[in-house]
Structure formats: C-alpha cells, structure tokens
C-alpha positions as CSV (number, residue, x, y, z in Angstrom):
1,X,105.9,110.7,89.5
2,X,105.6,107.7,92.2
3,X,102.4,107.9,94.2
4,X,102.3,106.9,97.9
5,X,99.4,105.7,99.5
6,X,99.2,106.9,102.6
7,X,99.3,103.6,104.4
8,X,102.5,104.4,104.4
9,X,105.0,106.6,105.4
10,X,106.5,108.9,102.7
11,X,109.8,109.1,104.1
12,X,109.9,105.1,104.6
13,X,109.4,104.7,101.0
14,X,111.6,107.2,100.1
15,X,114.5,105.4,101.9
16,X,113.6,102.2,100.5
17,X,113.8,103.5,96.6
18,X,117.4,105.3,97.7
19,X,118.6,102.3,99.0
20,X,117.7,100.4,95.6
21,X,115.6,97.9,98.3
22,X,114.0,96.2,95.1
23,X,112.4,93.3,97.2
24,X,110.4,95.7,99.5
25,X,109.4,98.5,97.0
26,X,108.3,95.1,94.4
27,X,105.8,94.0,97.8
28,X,104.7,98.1,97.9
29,X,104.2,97.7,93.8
30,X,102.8,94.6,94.0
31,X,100.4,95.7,96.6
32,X,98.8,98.7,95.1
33,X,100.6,100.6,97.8
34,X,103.2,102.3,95.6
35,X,101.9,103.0,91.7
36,X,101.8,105.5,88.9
37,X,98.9,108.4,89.4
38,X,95.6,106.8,88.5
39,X,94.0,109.5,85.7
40,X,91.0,110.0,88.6
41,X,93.5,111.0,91.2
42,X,95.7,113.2,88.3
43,X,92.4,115.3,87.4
44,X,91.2,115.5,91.0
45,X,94.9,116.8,91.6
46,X,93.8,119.4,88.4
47,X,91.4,120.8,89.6
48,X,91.8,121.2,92.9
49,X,93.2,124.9,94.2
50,X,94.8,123.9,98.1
51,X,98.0,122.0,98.8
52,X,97.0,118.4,98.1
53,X,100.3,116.3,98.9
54,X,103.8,116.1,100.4
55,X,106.8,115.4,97.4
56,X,109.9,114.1,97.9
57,X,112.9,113.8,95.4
58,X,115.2,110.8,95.4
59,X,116.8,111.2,91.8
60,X,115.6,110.4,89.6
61,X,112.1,109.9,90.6
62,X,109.4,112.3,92.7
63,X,107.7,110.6,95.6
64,X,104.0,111.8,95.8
65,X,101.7,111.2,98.6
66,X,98.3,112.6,99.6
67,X,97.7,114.7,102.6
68,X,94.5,113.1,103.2
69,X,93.0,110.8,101.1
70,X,89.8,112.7,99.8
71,X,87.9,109.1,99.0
72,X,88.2,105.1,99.2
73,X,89.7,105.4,95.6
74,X,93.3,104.5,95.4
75,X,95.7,107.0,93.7
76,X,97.8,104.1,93.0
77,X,98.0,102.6,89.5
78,X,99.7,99.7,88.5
79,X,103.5,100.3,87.6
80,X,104.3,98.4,83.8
C-alpha cells in the first residue's frame, strides 16, 4: 500500500505512478507527501469501525488516502 497525504489529490498521484512519472512521484517521496503507512496511522486504521479512506488500484500497487486527516500526524512513512 502507497499512502497519500491529502495535500494532494488521489487521482493526480494516481496518474503520475501510471505514467511511470519517476521525477514527480521522487519530489511526493521525497517530501513526505507520498510514503508507506506509518504503524500509528496502520493501528488507528485497526481500530477504527467507519470508512476511513478512498483506494485506488494502478497495478501493481494500491493508492491509499485519508478521508480526513483525524490529527497533525502524517500517515506518510519514508519509502526504502
């Protein structure tokens, strides 16, 4: 799973990775903006019962982004 942050738009990101736009997603990587889920945002994700995100597929990989963003926490980790 890719996480979003919702600075951005889901389906802008979701272009970029289709298109294999390795310069732009690199500046979303590089600025926190486009990351693994952080283990915070995975358990709050757990444990929570509602609808907590939009997904979007571009094989291979899921696109992930919060509907709101419940705190100042990012859900964003560092991609190695």
């Amino acid at each position: 799973m890719i996480v979003v942050s919702p600075a951005l738009e889901l389906l802008a990101v979701a272009e970029a990775v289709a298109r294999d736009d390795q310069v732009l997603v690199g500046r979303w990587v590089a600025e926190g903006l486009v990351g693994k889920p952080t283990p915070e945002a995975l358990a709050r994700w757990e444990q929570g019962s509602e609808d907590v995100g939009v997904t979007v597929v571009v094989q291979p990989f899921v696109l992930f982004q919060e509907r709101v963003a419940s705190s100042s926490t990012s859900t964003c980790a560092p991609i190695s």
